[in-house]
PDB file of N, CA, C and O in Angstrom, chain B, residues numbered from 101:
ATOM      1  N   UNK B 101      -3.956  13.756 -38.226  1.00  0.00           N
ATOM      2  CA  UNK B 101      -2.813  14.641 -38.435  1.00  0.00           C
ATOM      3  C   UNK B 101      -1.559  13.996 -37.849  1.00  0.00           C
ATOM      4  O   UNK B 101      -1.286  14.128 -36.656  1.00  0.00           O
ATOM      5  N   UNK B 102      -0.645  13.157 -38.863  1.00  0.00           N
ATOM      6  CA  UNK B 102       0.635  12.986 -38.204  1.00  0.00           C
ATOM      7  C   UNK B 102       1.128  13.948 -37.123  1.00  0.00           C
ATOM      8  O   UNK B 102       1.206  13.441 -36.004  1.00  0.00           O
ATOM      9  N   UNK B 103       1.507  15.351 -37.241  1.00  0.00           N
ATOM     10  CA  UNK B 103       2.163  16.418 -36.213  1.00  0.00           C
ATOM     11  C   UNK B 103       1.906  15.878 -34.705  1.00  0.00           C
ATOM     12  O   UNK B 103       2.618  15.970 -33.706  1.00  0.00           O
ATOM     13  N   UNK B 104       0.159  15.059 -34.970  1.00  0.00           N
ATOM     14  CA  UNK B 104       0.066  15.451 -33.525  1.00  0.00           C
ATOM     15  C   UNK B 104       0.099  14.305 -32.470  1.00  0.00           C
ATOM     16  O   UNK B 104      -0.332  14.266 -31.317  1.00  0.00           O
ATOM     17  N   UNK B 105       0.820  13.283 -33.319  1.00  0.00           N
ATOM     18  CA  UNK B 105       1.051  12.154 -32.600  1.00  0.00           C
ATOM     19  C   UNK B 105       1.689  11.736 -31.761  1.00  0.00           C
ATOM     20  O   UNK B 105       1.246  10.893 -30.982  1.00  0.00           O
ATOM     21  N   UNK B 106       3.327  12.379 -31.667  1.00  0.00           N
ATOM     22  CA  UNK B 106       4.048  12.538 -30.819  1.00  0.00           C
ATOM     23  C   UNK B 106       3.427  12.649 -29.162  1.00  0.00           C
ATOM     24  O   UNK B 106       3.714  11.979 -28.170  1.00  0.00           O
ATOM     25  N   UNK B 107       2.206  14.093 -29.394  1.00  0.00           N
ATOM     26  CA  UNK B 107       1.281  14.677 -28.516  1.00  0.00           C
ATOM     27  C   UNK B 107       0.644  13.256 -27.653  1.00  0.00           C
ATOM     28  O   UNK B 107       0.642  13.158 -26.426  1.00  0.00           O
ATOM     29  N   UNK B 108       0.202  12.380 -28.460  1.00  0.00           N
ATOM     30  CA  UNK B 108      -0.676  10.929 -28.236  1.00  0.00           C
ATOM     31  C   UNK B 108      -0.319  10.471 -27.661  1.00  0.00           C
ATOM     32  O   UNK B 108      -0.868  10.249 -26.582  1.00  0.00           O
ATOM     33  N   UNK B 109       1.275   9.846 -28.101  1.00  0.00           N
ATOM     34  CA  UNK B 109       1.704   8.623 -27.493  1.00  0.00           C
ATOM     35  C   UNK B 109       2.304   9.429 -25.905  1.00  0.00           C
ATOM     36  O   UNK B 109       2.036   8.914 -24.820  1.00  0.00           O
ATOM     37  N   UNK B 110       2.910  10.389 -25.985  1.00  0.00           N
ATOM     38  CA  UNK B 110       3.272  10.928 -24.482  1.00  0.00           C
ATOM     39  C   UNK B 110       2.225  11.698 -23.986  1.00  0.00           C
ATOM     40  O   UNK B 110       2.584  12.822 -23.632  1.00  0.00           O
ATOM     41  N   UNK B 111       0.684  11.370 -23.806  1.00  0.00           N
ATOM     42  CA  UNK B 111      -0.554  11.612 -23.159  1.00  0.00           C
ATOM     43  C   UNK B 111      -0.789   9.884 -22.631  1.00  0.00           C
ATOM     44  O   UNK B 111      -1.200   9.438 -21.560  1.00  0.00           O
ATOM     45  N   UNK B 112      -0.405   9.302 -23.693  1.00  0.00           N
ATOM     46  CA  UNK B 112      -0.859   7.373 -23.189  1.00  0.00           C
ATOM     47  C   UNK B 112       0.431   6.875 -22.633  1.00  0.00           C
ATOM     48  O   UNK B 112       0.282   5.779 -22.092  1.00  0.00           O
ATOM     49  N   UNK B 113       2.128   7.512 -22.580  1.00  0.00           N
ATOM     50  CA  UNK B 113       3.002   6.567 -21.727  1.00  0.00           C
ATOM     51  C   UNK B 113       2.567   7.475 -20.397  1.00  0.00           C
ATOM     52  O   UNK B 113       2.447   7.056 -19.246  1.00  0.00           O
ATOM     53  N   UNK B 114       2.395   8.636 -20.807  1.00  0.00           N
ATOM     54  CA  UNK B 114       2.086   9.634 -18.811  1.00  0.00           C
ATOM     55  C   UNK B 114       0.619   8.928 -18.166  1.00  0.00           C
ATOM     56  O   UNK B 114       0.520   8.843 -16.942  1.00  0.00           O
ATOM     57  N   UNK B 115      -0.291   8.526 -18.887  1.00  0.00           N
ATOM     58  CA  UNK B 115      -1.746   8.035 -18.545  1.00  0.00           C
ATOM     59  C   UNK B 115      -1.253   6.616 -17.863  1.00  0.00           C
ATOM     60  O   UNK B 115      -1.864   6.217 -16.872  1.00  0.00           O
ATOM     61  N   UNK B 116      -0.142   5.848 -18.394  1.00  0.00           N
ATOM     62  CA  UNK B 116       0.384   4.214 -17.949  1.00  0.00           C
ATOM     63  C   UNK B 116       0.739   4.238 -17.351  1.00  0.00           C
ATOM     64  O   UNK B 116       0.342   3.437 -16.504  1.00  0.00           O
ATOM     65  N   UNK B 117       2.185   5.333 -16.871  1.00  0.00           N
ATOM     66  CA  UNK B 117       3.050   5.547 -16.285  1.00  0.00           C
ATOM     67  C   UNK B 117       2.257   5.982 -14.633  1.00  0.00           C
ATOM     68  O   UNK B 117       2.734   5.812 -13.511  1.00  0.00           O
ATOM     69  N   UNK B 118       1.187   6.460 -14.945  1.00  0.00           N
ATOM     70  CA  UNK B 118       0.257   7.125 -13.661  1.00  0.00           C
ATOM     71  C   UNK B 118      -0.591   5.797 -13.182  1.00  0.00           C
ATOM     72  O   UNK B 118      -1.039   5.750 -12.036  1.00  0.00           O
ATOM     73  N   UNK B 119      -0.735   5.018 -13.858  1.00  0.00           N
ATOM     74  CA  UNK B 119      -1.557   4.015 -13.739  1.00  0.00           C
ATOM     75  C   UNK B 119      -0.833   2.621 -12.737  1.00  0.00           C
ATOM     76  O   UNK B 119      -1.294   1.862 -11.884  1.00  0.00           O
ATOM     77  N   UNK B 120       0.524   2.802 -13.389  1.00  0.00           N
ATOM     78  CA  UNK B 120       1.660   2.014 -12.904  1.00  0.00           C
ATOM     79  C   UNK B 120       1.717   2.333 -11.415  1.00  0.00           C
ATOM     80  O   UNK B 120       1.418   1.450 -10.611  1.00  0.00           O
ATOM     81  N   UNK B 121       2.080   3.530 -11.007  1.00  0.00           N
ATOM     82  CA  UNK B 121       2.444   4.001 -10.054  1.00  0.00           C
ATOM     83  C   UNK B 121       1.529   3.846  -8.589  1.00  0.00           C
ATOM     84  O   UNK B 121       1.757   3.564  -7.413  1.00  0.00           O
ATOM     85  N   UNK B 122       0.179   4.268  -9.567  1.00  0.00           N
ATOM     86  CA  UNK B 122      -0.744   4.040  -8.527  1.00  0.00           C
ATOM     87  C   UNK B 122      -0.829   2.577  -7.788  1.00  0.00           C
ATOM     88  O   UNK B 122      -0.913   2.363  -6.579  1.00  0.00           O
ATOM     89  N   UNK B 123      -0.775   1.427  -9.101  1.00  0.00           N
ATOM     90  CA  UNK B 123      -1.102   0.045  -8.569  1.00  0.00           C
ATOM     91  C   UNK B 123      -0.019  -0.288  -7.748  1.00  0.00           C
ATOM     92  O   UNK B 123      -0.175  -1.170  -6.904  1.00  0.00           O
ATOM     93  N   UNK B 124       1.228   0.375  -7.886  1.00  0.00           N
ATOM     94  CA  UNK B 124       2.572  -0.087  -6.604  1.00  0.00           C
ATOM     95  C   UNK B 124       2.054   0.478  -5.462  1.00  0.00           C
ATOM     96  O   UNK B 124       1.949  -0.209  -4.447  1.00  0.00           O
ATOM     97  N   UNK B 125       1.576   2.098  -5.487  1.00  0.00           N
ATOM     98  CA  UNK B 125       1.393   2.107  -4.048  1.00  0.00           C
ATOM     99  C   UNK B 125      -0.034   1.483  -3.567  1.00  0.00           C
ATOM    100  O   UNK B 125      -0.450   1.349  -2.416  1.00  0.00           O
ATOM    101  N   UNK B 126      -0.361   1.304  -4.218  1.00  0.00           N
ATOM    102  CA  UNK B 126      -1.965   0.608  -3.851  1.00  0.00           C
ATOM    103  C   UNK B 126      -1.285  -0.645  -3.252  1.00  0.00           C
ATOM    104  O   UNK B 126      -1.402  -0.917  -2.057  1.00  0.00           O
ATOM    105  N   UNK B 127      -0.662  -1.302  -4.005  1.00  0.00           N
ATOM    106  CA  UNK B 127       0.014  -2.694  -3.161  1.00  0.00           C
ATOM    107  C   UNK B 127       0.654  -2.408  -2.130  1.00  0.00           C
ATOM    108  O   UNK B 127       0.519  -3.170  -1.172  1.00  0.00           O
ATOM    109  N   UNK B 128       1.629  -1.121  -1.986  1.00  0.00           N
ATOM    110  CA  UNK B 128       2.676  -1.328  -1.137  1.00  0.00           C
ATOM    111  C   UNK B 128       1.987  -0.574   0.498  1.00  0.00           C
ATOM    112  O   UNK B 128       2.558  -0.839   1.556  1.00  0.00           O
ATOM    113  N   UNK B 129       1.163   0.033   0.480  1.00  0.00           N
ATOM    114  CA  UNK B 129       0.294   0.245   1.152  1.00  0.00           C
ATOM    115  C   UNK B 129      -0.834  -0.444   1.769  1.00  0.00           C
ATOM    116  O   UNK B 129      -1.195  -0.093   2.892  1.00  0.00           O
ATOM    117  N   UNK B 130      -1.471  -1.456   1.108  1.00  0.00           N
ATOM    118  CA  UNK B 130      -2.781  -2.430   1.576  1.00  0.00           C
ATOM    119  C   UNK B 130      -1.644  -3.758   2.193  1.00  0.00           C
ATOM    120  O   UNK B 130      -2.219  -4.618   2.860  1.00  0.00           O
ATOM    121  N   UNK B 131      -0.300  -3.922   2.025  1.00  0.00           N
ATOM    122  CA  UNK B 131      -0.240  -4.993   2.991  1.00  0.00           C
ATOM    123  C   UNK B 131      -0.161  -4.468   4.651  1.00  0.00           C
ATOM    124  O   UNK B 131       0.015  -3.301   5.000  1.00  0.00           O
ATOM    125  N   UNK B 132      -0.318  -5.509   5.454  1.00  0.00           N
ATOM    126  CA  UNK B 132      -0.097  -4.848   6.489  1.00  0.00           C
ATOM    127  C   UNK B 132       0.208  -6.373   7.408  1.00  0.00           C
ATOM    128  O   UNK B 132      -0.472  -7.397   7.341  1.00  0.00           O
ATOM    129  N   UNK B 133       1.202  -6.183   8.092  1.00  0.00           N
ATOM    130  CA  UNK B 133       1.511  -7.370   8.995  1.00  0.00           C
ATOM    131  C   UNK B 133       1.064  -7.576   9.750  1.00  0.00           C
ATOM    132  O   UNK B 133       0.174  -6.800  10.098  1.00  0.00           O
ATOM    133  N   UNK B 134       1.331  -8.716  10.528  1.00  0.00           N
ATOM    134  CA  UNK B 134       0.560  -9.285  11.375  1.00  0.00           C
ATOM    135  C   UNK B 134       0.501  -8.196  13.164  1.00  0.00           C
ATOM    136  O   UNK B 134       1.534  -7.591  13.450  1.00  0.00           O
ATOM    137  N   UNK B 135      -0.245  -8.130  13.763  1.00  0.00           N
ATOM    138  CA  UNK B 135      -0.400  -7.612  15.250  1.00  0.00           C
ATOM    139  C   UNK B 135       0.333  -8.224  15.844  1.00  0.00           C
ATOM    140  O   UNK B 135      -0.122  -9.368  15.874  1.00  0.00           O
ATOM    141  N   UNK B 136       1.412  -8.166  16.467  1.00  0.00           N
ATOM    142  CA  UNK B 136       2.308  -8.879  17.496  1.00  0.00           C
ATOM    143  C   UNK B 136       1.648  -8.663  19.406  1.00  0.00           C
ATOM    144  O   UNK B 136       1.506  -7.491  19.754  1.00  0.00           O
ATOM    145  N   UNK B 137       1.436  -9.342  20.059  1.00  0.00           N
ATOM    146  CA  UNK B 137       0.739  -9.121  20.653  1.00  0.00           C
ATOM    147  C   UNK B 137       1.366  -8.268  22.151  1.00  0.00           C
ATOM    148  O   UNK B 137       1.682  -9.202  22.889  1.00  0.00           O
ATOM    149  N   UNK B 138       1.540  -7.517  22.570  1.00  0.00           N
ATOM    150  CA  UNK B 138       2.145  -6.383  23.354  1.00  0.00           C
ATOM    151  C   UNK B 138       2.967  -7.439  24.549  1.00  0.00           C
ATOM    152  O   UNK B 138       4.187  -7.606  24.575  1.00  0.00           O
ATOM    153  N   UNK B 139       2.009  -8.059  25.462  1.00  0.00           N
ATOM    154  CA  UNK B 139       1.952  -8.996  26.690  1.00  0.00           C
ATOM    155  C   UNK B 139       2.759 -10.010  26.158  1.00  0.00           C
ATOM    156  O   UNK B 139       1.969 -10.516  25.362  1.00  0.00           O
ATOM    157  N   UNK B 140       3.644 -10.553  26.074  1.00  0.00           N
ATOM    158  CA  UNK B 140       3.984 -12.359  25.817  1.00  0.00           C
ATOM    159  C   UNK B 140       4.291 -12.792  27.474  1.00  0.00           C
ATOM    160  O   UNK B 140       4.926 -12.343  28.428  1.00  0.00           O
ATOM    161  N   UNK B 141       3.398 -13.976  27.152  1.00  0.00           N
ATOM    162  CA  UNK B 141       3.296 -14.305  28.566  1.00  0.00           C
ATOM    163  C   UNK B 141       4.596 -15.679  28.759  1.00  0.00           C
ATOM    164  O   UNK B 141       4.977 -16.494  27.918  1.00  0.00           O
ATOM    165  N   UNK B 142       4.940 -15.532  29.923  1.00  0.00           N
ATOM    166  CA  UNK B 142       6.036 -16.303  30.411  1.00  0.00           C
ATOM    167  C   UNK B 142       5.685 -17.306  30.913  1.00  0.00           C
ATOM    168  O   UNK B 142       5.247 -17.272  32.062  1.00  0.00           O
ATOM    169  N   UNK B 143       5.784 -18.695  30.093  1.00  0.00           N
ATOM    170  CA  UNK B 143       5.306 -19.980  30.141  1.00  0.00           C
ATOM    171  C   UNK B 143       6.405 -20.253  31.666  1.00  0.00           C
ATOM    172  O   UNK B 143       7.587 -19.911  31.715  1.00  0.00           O
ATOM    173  N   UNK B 144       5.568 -21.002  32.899  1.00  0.00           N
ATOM    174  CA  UNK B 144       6.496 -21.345  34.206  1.00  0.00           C
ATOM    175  C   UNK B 144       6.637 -22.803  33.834  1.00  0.00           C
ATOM    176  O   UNK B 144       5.498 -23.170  33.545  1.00  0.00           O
ATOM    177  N   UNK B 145       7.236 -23.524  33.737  1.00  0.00           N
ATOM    178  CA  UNK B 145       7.871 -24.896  34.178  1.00  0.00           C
ATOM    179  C   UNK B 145       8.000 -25.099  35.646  1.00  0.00           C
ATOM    180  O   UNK B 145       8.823 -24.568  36.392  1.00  0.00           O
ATOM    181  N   UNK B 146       6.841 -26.147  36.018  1.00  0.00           N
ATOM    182  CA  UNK B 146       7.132 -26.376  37.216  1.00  0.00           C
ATOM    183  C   UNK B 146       7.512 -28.050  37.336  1.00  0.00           C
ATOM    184  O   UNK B 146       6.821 -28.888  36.755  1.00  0.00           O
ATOM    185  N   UNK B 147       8.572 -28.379  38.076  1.00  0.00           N
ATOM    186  CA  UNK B 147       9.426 -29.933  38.247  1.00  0.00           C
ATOM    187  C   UNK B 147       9.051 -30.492  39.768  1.00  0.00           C
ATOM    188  O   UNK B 147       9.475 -30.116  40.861  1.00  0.00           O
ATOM    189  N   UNK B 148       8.217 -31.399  39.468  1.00  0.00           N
ATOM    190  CA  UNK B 148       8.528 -31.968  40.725  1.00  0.00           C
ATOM    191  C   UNK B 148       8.909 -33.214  40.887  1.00  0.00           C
ATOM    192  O   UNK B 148       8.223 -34.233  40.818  1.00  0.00           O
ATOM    193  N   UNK B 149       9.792 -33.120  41.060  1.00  0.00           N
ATOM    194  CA  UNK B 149      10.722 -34.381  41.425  1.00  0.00           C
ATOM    195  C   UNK B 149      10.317 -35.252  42.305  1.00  0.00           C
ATOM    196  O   UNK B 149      10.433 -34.683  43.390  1.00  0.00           O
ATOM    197  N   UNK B 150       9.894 -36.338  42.473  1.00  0.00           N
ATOM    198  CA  UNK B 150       9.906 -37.179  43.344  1.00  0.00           C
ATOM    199  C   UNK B 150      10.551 -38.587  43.747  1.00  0.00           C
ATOM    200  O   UNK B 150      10.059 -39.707  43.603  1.00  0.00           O
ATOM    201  N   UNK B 151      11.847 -38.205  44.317  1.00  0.00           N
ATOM    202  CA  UNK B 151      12.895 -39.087  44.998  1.00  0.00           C
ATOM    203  C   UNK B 151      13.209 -39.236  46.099  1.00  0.00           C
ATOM    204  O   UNK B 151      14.105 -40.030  46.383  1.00  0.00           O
TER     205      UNK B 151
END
């Protein structure tokens, strides 16, 4: 039935359009950066001169 095609194609761009959406937040969600580590420890330089 031609009439009911209209019906079709905006059931398959809303079905893509949902499909789309999901795979961005699926990406934008599963990255995750690196752990920075709380402590950074303070490298001492020690000089000893001997003159």
């Amino acid at each position: 039935m031609p009439q009911m095609a209209p019906l079709n194609w905006l059931t398959l761009m809303i079905f893509f359009i949902m499909i789309f959406f999901m795979f961005n937040i699926m990406n934008f969600f599963s990255f995750s950066y690196p752990i920075k580590k709380s402590k950074l420890q303070k490298k001492t330089i020690k000089f000893n001169w001997k003159w």
